[in-house]
C-alpha positions in Angstrom: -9.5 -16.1 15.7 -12.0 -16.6 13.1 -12.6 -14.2 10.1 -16.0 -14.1 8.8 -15.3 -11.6 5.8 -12.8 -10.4 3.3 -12.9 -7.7 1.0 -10.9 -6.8 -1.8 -11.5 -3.5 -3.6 -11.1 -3.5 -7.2 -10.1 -1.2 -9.9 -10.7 -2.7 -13.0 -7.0 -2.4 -13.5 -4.2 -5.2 -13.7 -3.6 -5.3 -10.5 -7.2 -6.8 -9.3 -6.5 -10.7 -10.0 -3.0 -10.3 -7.5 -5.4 -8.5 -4.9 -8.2 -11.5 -5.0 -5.7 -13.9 -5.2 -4.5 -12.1 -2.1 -8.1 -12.1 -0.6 -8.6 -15.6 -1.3 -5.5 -17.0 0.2 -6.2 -15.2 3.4 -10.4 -16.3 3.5 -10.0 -20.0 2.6 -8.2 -21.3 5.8 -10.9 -19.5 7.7 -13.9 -20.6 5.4 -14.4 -16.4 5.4 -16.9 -15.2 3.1 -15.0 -13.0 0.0 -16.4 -9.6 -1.3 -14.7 -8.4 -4.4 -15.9 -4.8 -4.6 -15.5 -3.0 -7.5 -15.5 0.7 -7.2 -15.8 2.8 -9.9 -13.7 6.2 -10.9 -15.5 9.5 -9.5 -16.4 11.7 -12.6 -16.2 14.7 -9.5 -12.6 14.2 -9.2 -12.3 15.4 -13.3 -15.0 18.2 -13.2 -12.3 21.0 -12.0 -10.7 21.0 -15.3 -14.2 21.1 -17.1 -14.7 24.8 -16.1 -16.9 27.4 -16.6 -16.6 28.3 -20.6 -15.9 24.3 -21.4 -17.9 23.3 -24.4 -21.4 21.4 -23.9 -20.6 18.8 -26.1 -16.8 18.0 -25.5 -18.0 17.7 -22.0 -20.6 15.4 -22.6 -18.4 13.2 -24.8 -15.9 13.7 -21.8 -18.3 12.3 -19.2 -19.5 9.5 -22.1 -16.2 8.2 -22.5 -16.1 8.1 -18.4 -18.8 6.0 -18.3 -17.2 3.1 -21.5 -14.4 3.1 -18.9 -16.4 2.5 -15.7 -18.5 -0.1 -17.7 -15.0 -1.9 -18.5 -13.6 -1.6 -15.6 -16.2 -3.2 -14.3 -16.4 -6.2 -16.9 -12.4 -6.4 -16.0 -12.9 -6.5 -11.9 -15.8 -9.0 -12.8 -13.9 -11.4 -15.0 -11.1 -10.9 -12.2 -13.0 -12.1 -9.2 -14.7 -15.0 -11.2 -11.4 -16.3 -11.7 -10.6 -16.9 -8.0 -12.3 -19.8 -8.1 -13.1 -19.5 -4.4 -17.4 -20.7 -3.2 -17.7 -18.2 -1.3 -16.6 -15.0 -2.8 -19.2 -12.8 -4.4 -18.9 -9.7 -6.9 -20.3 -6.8 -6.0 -20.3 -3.3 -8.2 -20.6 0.0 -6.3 -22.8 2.5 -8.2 -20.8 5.4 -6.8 -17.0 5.9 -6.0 -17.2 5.6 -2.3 -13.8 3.6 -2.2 -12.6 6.7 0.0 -14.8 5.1 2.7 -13.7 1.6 2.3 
């Protein structure tokens, strides 16, 4: 059987260098390429609790400090998959949450 790709979703959280580490050990005896793919939060899944009536700004600085966390999660899932050390994974960062599909 041969395995031409691997993916490992990742969070920005602690557990994304255990899930390429994962990844890797499964692509290298197969020479598989490895896509860590980050997938960022959906701002959606927080809007029901913004309302009707919820302040402009509080919601903006909401959505603001959404976006800080994306952006590190991101720099985190980055920093992660450059650590595996592995020549054939690559990083790629979804623009919109659609880990659901994966």
């Amino acid at each position: 059987m041969s395995w031409a790709r691997i993916m490992a979703p990742l969070s920005g959280g602690q557990g994304d260098a255990a899930a390429i580490a994962a990844a890797t050990m499964i692509a290298e005896p197969f020479g598989a390429e490895l896509a860590a793919v980050y997938t960022p939060a959906d701002v959606a899944d927080v809007m029901p609790w913004m309302g009707e009536g919820f302040l402009g700004g509080v919601q903006t600085t909401a959505l603001e400090s959404l976006k800080e966390a994306t952006a590190a999660g991101e720099a985190s899932a980055r920093k992660a998959a450059a650590g595996s050390g592995y020549a054939k994974a690559q990083f790629v960062s979804l623009q919109t949450p659609v880990w659901a599909g994966l």
